[in-house]
N, C-alpha and C positions, 0 to 999 in steps of 0.2 A: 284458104281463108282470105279474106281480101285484105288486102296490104295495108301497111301501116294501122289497123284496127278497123281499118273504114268499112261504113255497112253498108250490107248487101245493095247489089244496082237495083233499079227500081223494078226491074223484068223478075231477077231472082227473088227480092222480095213477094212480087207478086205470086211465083211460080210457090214459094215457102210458105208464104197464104193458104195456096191450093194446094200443097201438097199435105194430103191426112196419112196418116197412119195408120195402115190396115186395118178397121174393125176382127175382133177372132169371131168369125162365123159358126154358128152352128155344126159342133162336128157331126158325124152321122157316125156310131161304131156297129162294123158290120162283120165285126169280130169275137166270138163268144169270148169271152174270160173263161181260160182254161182251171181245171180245179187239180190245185196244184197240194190239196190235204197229202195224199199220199207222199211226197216228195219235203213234206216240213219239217221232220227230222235229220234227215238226211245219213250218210253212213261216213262221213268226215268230219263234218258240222252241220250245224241244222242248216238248210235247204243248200247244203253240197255234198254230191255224189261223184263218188272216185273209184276209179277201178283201172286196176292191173292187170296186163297178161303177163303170160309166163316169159315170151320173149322182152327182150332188151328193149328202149326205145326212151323217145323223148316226153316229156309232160306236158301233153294238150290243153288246155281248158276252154273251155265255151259258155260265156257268163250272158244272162239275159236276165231285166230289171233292174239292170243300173237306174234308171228311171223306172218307177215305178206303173205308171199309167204306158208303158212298151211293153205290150203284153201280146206282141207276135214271136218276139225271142222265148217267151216263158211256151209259148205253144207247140215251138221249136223240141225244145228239151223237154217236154211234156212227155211229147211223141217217140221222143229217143227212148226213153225211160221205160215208156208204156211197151214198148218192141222190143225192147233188153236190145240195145246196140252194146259192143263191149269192142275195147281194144284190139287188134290183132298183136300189137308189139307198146311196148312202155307204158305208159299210164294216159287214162284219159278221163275227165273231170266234165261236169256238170254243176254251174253255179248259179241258183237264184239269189242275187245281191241283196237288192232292198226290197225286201220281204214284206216290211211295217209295211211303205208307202203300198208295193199292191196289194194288201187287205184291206184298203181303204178306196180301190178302185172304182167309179160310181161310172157308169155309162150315160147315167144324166148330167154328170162332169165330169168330162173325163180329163180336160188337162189339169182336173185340180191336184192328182195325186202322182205328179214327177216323183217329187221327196218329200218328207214328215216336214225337218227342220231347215235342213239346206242339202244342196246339190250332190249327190254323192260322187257324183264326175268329175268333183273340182277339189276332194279332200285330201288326195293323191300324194301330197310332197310332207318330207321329213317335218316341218316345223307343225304342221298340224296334225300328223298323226302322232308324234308326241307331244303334243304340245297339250296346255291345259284346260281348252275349249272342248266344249260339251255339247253334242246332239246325237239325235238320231243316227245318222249318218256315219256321224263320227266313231260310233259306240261299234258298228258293223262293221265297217272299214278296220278297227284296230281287231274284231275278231278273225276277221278272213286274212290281216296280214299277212303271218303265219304261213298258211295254206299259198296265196299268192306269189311266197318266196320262192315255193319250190315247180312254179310251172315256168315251164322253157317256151312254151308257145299260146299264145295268148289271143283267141277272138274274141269280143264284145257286140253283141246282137243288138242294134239299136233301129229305131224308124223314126219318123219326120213330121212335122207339121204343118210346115209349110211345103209350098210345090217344091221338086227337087227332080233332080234325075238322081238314080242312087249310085252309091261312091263308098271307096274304102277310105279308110280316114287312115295315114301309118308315119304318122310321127317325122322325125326329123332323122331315122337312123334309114342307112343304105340298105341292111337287110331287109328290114321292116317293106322298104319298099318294092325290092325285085321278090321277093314274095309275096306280095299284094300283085304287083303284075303279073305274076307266074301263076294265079288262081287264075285270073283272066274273068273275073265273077264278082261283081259289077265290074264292066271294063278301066273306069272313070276310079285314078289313085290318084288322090291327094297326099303333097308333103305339108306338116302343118306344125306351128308351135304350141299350138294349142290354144286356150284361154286366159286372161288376164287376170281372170278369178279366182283361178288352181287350176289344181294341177289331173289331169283324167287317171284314171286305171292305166290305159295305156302307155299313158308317159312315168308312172312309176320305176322309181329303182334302175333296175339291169334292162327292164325294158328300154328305156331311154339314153341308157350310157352306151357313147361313141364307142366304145371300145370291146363292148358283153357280145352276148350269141342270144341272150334272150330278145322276142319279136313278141310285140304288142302291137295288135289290129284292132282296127274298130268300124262293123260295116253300118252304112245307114243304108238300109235295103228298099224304103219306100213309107208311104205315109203311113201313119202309125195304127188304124184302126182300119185298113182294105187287107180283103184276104188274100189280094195276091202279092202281098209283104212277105207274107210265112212260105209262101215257096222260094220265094227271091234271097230269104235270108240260109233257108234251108238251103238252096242252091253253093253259096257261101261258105255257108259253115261243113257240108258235105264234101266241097273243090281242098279245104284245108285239110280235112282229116286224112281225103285221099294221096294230096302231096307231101303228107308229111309223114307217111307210109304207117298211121294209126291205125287203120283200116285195111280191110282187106280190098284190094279193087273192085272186087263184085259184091260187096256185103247186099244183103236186101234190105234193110232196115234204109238205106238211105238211096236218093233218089238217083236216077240214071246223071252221068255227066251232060251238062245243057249243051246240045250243038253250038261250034264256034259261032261268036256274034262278032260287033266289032273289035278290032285290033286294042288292046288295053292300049292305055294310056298316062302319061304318067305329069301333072301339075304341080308345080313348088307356089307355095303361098307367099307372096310377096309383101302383102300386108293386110293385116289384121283391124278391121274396121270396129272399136268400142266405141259404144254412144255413151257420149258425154252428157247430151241433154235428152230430157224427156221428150221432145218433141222430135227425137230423129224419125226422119221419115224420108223414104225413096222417091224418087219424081216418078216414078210406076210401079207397078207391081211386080217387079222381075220375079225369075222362079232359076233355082237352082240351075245350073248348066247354062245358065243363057251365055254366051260370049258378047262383048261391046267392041263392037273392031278396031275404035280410034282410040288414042291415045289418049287424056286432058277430058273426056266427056264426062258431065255433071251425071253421077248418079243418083246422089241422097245428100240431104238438108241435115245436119246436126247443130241448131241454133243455127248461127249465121255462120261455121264454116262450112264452105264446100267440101260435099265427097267426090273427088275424082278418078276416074282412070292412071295408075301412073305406067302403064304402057298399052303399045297395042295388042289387038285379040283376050282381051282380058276375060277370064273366065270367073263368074261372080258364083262362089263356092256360100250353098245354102244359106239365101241371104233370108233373116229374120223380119216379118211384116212389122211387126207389132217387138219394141226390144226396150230394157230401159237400161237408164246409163249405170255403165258400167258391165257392161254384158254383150259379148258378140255383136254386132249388127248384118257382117258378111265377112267373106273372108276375099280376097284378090287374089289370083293368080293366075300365073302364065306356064302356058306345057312348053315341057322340055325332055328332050330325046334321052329316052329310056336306056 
């Protein structure tokens, strides 16, 4: 921000003149909405499916419609469902989260239906899940708790909006992360705090404590309505069930392993960009992955302070066109050897 309160030079003002905030264009969804009737009861709670084998093992689960309008994860477990995938060892779970929001999924709007009432990625921490506030959200969140307590490995199938390269999102815990790099599937791991709004699924409980064995992943596999999300997520969520010896290595229900791509890699989030004003807006339209090599360079406009660089090679982790305050606008960070 400029010093002592003083405002923007007359170049930045100009540039914060010119700089808009991404119109949301016309999405195109080129992705049927899966009919997920059969799977609404579920055989643990309604729209979750649990099954044990007879060997020993750990408790997988694979949730898809946390967002409710992500409806490549719901096609994911669709398909599991429809094939009868089942365990080889411990338990392995199937969860469609927020159910309400995709019954309301319109393909002529389609980012209208995230969630009913608020965010269900953000309701995550102790004081709101017992706490005395009331929605949609809330009300699903407190039934799955439960259920949630008892899973030891946790992926979250989510996709994107904006441009992005896709990425595992694994928290702040060490495990979380050398098994997000040990899938090697999206190669690109992010460590992260999360959001300032609450708290995710992933960062729940034992997922997030320094000290547990429980591992909460969350992949963003590609834009939210292109069909080649559903393979990218499937890819994913097929690398976890295999390493975490759920599966049988050859099952056929699930796809071949992808030939090696690039070397994974591993980002720690350095800082978390909230918009403060309604007007934040980026000096261009970066897209996920991009790197800024220098250090100090102006990104985005929030009112009159600057968004900078605060080191070099900065990699700008799914940064949002359109965001309003108090709500991610990008995330900062720098790789660090794995």
């Amino acid at each position: 921000m400029p010093e002592d309160g003083a405002r923007l030079s007359p170049a930045l003002a100009a540039l914060a003149a010119g700089a808009k905030r991404e119109a949301v264009p016309p999405f195109e969804v080129n992705v049927a909405k899966p009919d997920l009737r059969p799977w609404r009861d579920g055989n643990a709670l309604p729209g979750v499916w649990s099954f044990a084998a007879a060997a020993s093992g750990p408790h997988i689960a694979v949730s898809a419609l946390v967002h409710g309008n992500e409806i490549c994860g719901a096609a994911v477990l669709d398909r599991w469902l429809r094939e009868g995938l089942r365990p080889a060892r411990g338990r392995l779970s199937f969860v469609f989260a927020n159910t309400e929001a995709f019954n309301r999924f319109d393909p002529a709007d389609p980012t209208a239906s995230r969630f009913v009432d608020e965010d269900f990625n953000r309701v995550w921490d102790e004081s709101a899940l017992s706490g005395g506030r009331r929605s949609c959200e809330l009300r699903r969140a407190r039934t799955l708790r439960p259920f949630i307590d008892t899973v030891d490995v946790l992926l979250d199938l989510h996709s994107m909006l904006w441009p992005s390269d896709p990425l595992v999102l694994a928290g702040r815990t060490e495990r979380a992360r050398r098994l997000a790099l040990d899938l090697g599937v999206p190669p690109l791991v992010v460590g992260d705090d999360g959001h300032a709004t609450g708290r995710r699924m992933i960062d729940y409980d034992g997922f997030a404590a320094p000290d547990g064995t429980r591992i909460g992943l969350l992949v963003e596999a590609g834009p939210h309505w292109e069909p080649a999300t559903v393979p990218a997520m499937e890819a994913t969520a097929a690398a976890l069930l295999r390493r975490c010896g759920a599966v049988s290595p050859d099952d056929e229900v699930l796809p071949p392993p992808p030939p090696p791509s690039a070397r994974p890699r591993l980002a720690e989030v350095t800082r978390t960009v909230t918009a403060a004003s309604p007007g934040f807006a980026f000096v261009r339209a970066f897209r996920g992955g991009d790197v800024v090599p220098e250090r100090n360079t102006l990104i985005a406009l929030d009112g009159e302070e600057e968004i900078r660089t605060p080191h070099d090679h900065c990699l700008l982790v799914m940064p949002s066109l359109r965001t309003a305050p108090g709500h991610t606008a990008v995330r900062l960070a720098r790789f660090v050897d794995a």
